[in-house]
Backbone as a ProteinNet text record, in pm:
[ID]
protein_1_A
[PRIMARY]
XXXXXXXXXXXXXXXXXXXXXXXXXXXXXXXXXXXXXXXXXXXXXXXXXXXXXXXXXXXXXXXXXXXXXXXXXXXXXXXXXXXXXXXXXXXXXXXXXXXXXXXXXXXXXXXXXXXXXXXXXXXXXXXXXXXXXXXXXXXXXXXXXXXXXXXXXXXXXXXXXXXXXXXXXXXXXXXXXXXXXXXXXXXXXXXXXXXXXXXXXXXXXXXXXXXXXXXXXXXXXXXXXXXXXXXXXXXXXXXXXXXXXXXXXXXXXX
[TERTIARY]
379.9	279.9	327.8	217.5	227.5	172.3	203	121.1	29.2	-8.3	-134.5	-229.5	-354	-472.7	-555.3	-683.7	-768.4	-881.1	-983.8	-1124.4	-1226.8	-1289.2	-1395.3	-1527.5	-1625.9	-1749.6	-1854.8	-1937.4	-1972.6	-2010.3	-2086.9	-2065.8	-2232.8	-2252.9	-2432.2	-2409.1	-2514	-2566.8	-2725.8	-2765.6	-2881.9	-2895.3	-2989.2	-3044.7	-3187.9	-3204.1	-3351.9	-3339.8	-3356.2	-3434.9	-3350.1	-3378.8	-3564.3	-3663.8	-3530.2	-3580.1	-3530.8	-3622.6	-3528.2	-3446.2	-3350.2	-3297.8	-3152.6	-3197.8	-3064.3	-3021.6	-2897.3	-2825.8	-2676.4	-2715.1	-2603.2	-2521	-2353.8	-2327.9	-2164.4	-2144	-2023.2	-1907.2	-1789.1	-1639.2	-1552.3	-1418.9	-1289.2	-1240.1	-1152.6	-1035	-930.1	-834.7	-712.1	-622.1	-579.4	-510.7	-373.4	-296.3	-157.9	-63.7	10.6	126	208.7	241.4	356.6	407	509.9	638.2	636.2	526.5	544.9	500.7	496.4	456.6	550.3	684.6	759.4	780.2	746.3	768.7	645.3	499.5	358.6	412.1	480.8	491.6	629.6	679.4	797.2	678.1	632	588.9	461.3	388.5	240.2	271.7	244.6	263.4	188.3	35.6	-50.6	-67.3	1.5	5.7	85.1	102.1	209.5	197	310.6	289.5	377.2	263	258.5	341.4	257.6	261.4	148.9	90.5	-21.7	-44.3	-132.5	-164.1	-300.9	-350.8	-460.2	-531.7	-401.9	-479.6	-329	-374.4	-242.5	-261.2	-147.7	-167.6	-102.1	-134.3	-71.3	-63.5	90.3	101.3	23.9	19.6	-29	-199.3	-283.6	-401.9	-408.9	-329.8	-304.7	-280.8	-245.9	-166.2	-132.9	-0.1	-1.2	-14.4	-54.8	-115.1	-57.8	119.6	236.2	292.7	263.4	345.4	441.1	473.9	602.9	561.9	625.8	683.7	500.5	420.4	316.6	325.7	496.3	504.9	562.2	654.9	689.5	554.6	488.4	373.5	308.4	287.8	221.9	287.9	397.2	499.6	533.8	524.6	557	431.1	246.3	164.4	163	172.1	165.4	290.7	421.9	566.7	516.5	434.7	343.8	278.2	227.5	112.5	151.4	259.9	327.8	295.7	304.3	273.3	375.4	391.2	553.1	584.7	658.8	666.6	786.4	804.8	934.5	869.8	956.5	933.3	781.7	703.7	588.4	534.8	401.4	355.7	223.9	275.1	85.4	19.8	-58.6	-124.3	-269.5	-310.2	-355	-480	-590.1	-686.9	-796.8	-798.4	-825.3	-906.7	-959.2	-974.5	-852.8	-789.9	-714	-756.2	-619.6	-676.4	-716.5	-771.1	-810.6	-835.5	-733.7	-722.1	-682.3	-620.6	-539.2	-648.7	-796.6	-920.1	-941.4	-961.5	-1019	-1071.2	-1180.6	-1215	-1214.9	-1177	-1177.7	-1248	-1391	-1453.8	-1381.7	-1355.7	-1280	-1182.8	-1064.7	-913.5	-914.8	-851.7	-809	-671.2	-577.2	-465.2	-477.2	-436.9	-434.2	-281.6	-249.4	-110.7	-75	35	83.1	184.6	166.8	336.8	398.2	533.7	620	547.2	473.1	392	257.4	232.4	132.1	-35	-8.2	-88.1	-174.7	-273	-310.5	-276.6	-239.6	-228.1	-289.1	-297.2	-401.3	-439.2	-550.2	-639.2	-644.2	-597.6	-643.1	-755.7	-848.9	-1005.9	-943.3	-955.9	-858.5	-993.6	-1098.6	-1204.1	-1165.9	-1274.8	-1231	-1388.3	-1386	-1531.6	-1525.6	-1631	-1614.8	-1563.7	-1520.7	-1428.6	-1285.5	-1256.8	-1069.7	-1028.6	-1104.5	-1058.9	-1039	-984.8	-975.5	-941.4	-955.5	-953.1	-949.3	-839.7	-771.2	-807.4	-904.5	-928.1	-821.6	-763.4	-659.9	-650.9	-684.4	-750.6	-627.1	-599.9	-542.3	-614.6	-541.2	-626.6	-521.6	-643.3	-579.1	-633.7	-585.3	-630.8	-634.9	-678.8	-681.4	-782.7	-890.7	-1000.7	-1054.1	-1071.6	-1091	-1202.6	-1274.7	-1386.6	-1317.5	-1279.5	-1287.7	-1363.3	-1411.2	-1465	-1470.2	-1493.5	-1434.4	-1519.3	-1534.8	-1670.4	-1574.9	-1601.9	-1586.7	-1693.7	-1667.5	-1722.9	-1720.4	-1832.4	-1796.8	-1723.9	-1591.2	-1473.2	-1509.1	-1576.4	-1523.2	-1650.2	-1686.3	-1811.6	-1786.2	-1902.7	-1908.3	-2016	-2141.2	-2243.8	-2306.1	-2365.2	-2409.1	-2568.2	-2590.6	-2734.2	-2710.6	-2621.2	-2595.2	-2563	-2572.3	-2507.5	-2396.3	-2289.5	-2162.9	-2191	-2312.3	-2319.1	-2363.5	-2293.7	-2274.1	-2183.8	-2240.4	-2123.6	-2089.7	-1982.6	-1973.2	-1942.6	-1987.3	-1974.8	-1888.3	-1799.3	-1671	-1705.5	-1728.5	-1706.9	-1639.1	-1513.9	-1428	-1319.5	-1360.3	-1310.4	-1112.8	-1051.8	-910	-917.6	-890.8	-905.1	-853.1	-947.6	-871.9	-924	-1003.6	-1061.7	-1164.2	-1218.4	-1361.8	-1306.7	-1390.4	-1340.5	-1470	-1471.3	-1607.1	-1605.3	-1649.4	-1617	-1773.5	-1806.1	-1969.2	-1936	-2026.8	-2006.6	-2107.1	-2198.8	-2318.2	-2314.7	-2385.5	-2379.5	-2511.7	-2461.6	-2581.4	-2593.3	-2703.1	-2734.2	-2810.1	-2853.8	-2883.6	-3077.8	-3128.6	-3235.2	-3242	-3081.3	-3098.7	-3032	-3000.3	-2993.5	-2989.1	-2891.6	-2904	-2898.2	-2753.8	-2689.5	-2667.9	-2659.7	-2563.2	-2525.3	-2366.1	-2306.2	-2178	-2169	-2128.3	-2005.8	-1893.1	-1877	-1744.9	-1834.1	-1757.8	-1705.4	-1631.6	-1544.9	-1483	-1467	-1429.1	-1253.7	-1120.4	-1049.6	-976.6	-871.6	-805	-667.2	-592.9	-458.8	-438.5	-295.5	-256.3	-213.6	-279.8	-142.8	-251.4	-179.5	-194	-348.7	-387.7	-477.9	-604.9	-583.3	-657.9	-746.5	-634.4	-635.3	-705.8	-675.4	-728.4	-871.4	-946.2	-1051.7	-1146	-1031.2	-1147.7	-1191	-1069.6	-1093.1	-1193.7	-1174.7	-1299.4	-1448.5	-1488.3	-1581.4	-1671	-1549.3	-1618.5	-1511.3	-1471.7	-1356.4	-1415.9	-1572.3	-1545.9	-1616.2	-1533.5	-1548.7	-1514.4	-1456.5	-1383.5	-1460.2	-1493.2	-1556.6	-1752.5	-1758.2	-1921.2	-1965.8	-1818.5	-1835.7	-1876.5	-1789.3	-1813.1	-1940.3	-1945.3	-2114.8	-2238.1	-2203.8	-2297.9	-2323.7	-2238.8	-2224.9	-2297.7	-2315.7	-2353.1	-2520.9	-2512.3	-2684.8	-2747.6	-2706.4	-2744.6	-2826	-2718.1	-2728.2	-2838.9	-2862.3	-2951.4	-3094	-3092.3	-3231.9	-3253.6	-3130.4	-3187.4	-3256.6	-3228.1	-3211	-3427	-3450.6	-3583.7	-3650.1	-3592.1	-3698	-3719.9	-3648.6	-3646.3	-3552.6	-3468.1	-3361.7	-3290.2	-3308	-3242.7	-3091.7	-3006	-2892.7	-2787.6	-2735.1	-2642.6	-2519.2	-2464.3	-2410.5	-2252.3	-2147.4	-2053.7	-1985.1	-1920.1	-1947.9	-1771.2	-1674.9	-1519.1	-1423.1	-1384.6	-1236.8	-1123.5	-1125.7	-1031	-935.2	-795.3	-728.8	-699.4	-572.7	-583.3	-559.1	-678.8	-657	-588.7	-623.5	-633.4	-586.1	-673.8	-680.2	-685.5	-636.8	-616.3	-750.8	-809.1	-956.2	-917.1	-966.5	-1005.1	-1016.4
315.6	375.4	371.2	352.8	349.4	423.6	474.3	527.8	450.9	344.5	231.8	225.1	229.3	203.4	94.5	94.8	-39.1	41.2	36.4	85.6	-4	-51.4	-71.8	-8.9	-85.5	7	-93.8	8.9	-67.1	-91.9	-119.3	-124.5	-101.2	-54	-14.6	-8.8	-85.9	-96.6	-67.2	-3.9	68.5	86.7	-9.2	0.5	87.4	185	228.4	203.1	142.5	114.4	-0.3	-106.4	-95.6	-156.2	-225.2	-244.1	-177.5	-147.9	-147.5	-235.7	-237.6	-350.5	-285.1	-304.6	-246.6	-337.7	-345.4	-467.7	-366.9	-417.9	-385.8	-475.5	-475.5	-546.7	-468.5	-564.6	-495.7	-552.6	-499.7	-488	-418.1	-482.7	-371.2	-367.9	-326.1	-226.3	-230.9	-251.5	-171.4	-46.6	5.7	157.2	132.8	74.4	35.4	150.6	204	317.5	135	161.7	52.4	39.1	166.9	192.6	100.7	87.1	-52.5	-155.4	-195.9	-398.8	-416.3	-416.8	-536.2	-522.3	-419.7	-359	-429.9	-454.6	-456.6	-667	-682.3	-864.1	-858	-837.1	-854.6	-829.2	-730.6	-691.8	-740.3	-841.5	-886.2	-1023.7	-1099.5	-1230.4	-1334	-1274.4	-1329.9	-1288.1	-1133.9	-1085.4	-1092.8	-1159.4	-1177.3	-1106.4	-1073.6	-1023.3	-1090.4	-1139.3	-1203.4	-1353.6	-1426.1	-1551.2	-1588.9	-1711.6	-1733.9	-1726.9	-1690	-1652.4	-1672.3	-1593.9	-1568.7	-1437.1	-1341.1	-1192.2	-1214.2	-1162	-1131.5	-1057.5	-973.7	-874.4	-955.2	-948.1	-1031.1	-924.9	-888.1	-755	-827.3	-968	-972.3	-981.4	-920.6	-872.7	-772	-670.8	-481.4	-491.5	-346.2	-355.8	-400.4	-470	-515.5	-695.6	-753	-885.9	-951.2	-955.8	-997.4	-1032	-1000.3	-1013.7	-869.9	-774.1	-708.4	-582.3	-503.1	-397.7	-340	-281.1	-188.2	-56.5	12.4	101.4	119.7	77.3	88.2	138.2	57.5	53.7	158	200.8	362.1	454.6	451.4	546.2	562.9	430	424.8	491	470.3	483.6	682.7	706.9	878.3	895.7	876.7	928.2	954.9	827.2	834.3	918.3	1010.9	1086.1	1214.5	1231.8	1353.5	1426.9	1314.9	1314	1329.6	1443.8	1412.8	1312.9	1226.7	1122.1	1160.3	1292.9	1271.6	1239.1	1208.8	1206.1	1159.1	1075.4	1056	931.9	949.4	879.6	788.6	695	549.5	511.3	545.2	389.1	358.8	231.9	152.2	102.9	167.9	124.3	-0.7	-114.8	-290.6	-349.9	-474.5	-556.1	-722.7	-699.1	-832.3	-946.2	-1082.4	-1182.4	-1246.2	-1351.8	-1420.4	-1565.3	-1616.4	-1757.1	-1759	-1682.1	-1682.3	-1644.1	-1582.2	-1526.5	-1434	-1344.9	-1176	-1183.7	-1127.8	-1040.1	-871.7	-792.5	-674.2	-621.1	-564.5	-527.6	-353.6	-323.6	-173.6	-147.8	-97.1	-109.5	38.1	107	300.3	321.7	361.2	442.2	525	620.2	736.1	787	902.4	928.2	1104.4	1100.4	1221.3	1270.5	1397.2	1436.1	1442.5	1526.9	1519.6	1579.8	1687.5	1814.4	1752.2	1578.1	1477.9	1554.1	1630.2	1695.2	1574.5	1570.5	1402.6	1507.3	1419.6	1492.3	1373.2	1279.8	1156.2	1044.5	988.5	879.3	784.3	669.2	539.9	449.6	418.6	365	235.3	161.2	-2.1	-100.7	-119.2	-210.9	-328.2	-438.5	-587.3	-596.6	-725.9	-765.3	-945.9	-998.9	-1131.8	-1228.7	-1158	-1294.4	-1232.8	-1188.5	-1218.8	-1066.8	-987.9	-848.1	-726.2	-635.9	-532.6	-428.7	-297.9	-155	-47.1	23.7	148.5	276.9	328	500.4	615.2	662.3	729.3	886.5	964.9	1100.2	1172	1305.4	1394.8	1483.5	1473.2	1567.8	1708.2	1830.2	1934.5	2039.1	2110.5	2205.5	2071.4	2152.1	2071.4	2053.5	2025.7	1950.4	1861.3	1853.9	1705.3	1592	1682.1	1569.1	1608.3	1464.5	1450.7	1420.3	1453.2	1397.9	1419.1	1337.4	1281	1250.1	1271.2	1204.5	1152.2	1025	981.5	849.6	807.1	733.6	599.9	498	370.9	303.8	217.6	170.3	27.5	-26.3	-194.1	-211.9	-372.4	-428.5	-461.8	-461.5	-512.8	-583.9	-513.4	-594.1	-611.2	-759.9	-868.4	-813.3	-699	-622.9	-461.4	-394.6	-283.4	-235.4	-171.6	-136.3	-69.5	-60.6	9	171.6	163.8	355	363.5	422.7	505.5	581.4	646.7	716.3	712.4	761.3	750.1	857.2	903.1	1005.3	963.8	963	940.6	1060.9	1074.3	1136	1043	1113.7	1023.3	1138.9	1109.2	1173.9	1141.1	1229.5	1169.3	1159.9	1048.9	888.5	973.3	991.5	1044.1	939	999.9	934.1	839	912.1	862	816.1	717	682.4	696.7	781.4	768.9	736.6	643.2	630.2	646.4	698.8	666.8	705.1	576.3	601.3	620.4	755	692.1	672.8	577.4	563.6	615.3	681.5	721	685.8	688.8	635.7	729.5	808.4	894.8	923.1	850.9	880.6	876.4	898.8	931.9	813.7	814.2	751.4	606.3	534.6	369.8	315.7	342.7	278.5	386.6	343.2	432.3	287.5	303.9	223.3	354.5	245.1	355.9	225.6	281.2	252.7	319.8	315	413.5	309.4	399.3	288.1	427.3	366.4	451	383.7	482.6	420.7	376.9	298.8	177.2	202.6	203.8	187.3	42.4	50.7	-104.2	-171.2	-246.5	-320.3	-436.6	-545.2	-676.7	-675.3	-638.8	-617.8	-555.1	-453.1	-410.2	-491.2	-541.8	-633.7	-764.4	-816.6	-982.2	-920.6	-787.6	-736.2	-731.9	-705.8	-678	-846.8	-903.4	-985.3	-1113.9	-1096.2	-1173.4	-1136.8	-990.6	-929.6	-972.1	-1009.3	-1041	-1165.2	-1256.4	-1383	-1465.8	-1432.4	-1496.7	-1397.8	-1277.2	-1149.3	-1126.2	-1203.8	-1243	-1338.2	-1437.8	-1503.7	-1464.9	-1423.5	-1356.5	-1231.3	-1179.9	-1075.3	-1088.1	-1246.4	-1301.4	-1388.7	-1448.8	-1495.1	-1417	-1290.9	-1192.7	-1119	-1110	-1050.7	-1193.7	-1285.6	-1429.2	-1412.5	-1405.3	-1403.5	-1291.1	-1171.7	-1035.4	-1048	-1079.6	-1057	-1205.5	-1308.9	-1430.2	-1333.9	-1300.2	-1207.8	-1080.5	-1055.1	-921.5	-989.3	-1130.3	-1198.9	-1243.6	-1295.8	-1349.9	-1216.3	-1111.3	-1023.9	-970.8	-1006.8	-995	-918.1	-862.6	-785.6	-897	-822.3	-861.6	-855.4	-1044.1	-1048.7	-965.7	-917.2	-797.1	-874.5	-969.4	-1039.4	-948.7	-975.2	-897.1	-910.4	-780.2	-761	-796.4	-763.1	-790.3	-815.8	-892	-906.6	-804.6	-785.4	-708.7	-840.6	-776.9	-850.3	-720.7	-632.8	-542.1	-415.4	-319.7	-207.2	-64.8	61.6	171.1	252.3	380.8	506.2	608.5	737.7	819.9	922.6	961	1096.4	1244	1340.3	1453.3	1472.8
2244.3	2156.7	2011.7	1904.6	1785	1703.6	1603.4	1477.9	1456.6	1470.1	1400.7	1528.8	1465.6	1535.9	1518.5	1634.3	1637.4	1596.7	1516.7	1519.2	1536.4	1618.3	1670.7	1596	1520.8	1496.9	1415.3	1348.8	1244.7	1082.6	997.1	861.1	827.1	723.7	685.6	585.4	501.5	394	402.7	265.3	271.7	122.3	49.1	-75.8	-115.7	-210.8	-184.5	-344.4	-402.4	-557.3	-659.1	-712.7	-718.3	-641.8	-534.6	-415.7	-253.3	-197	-34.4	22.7	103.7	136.8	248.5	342.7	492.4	531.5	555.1	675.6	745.3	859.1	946.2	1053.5	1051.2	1130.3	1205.3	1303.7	1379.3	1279.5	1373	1270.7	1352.8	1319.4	1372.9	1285	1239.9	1078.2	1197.8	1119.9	1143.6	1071.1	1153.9	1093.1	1114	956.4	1025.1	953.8	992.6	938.7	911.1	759.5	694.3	744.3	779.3	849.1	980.3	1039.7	1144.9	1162.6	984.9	1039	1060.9	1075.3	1104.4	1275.7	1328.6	1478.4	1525.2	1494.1	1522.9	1521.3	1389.2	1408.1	1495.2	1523.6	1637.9	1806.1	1800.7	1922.7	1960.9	1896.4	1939.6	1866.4	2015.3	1948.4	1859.5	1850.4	1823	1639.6	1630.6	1492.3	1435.6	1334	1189.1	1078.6	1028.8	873	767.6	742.6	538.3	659.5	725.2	776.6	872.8	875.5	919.6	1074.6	1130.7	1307.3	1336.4	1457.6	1493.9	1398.7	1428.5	1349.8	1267	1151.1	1038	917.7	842.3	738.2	664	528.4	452.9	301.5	275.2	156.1	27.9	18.4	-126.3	-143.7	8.4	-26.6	-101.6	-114.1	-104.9	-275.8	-313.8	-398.8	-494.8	-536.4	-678.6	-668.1	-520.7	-513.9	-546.2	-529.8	-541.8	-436.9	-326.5	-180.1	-144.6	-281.5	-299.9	-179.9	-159.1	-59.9	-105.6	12.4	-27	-36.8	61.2	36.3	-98	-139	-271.8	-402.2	-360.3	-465	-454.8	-326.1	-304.6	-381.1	-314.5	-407.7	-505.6	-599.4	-773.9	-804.7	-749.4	-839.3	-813.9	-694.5	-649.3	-749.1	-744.4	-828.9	-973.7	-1013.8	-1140.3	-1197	-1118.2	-1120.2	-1029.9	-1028	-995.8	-795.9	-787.2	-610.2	-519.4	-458.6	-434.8	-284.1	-306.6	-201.1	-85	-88.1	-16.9	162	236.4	377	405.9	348.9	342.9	464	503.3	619	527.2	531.3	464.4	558.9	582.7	697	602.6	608.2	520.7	618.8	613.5	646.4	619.4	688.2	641.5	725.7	693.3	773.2	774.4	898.3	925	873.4	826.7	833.9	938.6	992.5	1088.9	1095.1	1144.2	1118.2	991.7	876.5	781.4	651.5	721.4	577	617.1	486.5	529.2	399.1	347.9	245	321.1	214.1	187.7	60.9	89.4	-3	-40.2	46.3	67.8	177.6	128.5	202.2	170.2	285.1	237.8	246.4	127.1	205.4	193.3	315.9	359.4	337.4	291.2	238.1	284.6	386.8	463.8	412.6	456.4	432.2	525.8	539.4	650.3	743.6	740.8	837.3	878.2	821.8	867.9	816.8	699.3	612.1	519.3	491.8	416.3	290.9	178.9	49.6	-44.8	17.8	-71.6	-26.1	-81.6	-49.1	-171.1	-173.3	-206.7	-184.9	-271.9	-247.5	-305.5	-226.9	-288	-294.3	-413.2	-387.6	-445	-374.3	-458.2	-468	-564.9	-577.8	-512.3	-582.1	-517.3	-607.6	-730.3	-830.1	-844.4	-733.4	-687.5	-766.8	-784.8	-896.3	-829.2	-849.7	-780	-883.5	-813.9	-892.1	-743.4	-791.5	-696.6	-735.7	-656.8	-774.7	-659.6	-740.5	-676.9	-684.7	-536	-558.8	-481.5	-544.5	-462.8	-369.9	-262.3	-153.1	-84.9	-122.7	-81.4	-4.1	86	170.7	347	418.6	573.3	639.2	515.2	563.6	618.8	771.2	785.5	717.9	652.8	546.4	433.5	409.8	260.5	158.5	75.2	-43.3	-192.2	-232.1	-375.3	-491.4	-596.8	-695.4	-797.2	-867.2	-947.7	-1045.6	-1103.8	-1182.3	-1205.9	-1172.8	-1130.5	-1281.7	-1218.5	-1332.8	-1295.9	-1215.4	-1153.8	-1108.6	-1142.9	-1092.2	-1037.5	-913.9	-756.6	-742.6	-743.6	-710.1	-836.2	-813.3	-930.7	-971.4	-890.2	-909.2	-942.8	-982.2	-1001.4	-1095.6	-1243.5	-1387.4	-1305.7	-1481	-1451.1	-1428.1	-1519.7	-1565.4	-1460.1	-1335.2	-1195.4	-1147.6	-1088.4	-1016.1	-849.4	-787.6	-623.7	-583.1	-450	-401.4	-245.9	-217.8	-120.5	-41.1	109.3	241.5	335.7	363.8	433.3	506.8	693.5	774.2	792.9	786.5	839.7	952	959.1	1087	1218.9	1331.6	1411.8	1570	1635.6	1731.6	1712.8	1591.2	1509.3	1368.9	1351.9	1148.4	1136.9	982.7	881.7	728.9	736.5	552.2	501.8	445.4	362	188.1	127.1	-29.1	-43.6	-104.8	-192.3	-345	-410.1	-530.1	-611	-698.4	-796.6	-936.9	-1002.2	-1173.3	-1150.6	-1319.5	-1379.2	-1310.7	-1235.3	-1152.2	-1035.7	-997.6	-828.5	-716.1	-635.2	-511.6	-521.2	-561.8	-550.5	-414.2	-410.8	-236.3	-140.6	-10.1	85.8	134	159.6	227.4	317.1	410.8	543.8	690.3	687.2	808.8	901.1	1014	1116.5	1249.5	1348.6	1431.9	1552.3	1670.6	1761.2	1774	1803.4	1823.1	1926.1	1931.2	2017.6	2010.4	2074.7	2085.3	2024.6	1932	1896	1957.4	2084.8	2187.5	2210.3	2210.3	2234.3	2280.7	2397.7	2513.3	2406.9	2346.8	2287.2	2189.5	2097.9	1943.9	1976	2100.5	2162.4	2203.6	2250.4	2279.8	2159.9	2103	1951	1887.7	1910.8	1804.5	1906.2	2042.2	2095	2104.7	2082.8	2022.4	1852.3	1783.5	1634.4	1602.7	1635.4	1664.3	1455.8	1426	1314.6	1201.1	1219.3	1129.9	997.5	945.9	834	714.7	814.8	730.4	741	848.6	820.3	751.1	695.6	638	511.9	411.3	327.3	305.6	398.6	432.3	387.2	477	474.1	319.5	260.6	128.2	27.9	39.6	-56.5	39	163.2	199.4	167.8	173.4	128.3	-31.7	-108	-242.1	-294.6	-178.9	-222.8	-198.1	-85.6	-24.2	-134.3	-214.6	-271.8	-464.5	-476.3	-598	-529.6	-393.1	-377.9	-411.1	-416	-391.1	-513.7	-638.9	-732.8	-817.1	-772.5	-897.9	-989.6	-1065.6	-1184.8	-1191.4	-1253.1	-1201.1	-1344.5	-1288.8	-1405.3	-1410.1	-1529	-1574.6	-1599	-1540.2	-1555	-1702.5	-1759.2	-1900	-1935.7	-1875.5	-1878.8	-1764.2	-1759.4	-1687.7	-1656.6	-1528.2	-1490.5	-1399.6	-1352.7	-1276.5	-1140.5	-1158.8	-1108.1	-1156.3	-1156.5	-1255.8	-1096	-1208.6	-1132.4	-1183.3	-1152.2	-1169.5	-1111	-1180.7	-1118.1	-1073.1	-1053.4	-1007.6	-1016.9	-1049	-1045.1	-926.9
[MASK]
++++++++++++++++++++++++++++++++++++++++++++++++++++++++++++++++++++++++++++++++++++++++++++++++++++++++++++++++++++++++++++++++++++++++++++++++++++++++++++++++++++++++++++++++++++++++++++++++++++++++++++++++++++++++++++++++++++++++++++++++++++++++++++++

């Protein structure tokens, strides 16, 4: 048995202005505690880390997109920001590569203490021109819902202004995962995007279950995001021309 999990579930998108527009599809995530990729690529033959396989994690998706240590990086940006890291537990909520491709529109770390208390959450987004931005929240009291408001920093979708905000509900990962964002502009209700997952033990048996369930999840995820946004362009929105270059930012939240 391991600290890292399989989640099984699925992903929702749900536009209401200035057009409607829903799509839903299946998905597994993985829930890996750091502390055991190198135990998870020794012990499953099919999974590698940061080398090519069937299923594989690769550190220079994460983070500072260097290849370098991810725990390290957790720890410099929390040490930063006065987080105390001692005796601390990460597990890094993702989607695997597969056949050596993954997009990750949204990656979570989840950040414990010794007493396995969450004391913070990492919102790790990318967009689709290789960019990313980390909004980085402290979490306190032993709530199992979390949530979070902040203020959109990073363009994502090619139909959405910056002036927004997000509203983060996000369960600590237990049997059940829940992530839901909604996004708002100054008249209300843009998006709900949402995804949940039942969990799996990490063992071989499990991981080969999942991944013959959704075998080309990776790349239809990316698919799906280029047909989505063609269907939301026929129906007429207007394309919102991105205004600056980021590489990889991040910040801290209230």
């Amino acid at each position: 048995m391991t600290n890292s999990n399989i989640y099984n579930g699925t992903v929702i998108h749900k536009r209401f202005k200035p057009k409607q527009h829903f799509f839903k599809y299946n998905v597994f995530s993985l829930l890996i505690d750091l502390s055991e990729l190198n135990e998870l690529d020794k012990k499953i033959s099919f999974f590698s880390l940061n080398k090519f396989n069937l299923i594989s994690i690769y550190e220079k998706d994460h983070g500072d997109r260097d290849g370098s240590s991810l725990i390290y990086w957790v720890k410099n940006n929390l040490n930063k920001n006065d987080i105390i890291t001692d005796n601390i537990k990460i597990k890094l909520l993702c989607y695997p590569r597969i056949f050596g491709y993954v997009f990750n529109p949204l990656s979570i770390f989840f950040i414990y203490d010794k007493k396995d208390n969450l004391i913070s959450i990492l919102y790790e987004v990318k967009n689709t021109f290789g960019e990313q931005h980390t909004y980085v929240f402290r979490v306190e009291g032993k709530n199992k819902l979390i949530q979070n408001n902040c203020s959109k920093k990073f363009h994502v979708s090619p139909f959405i202004e910056m002036n927004c905000n997000y509203f983060f509900r996000t369960l600590n990962p237990g049997e059940k995962l829940s992530v839901i964002i909604d996004q708002y502009d100054k008249e209300g209700k843009i998006l709900f995007a949402s995804q949940d997952g039942i969990r799996s033990d990490f063992t071989s048996k499990n991981l080969m279950n999942s991944y013959l369930k959704h075998p080309l999840m990776t790349f239809k995820i990316i698919s799906a995001i280029h047909f989505e946004a063609f269907k939301l362009w026929i129906k007429g929105l207007k394309f919102i021309k991105k205004k600056f270059k980021i590489k990889n930012n991040l910040t801290v939240e209230n």
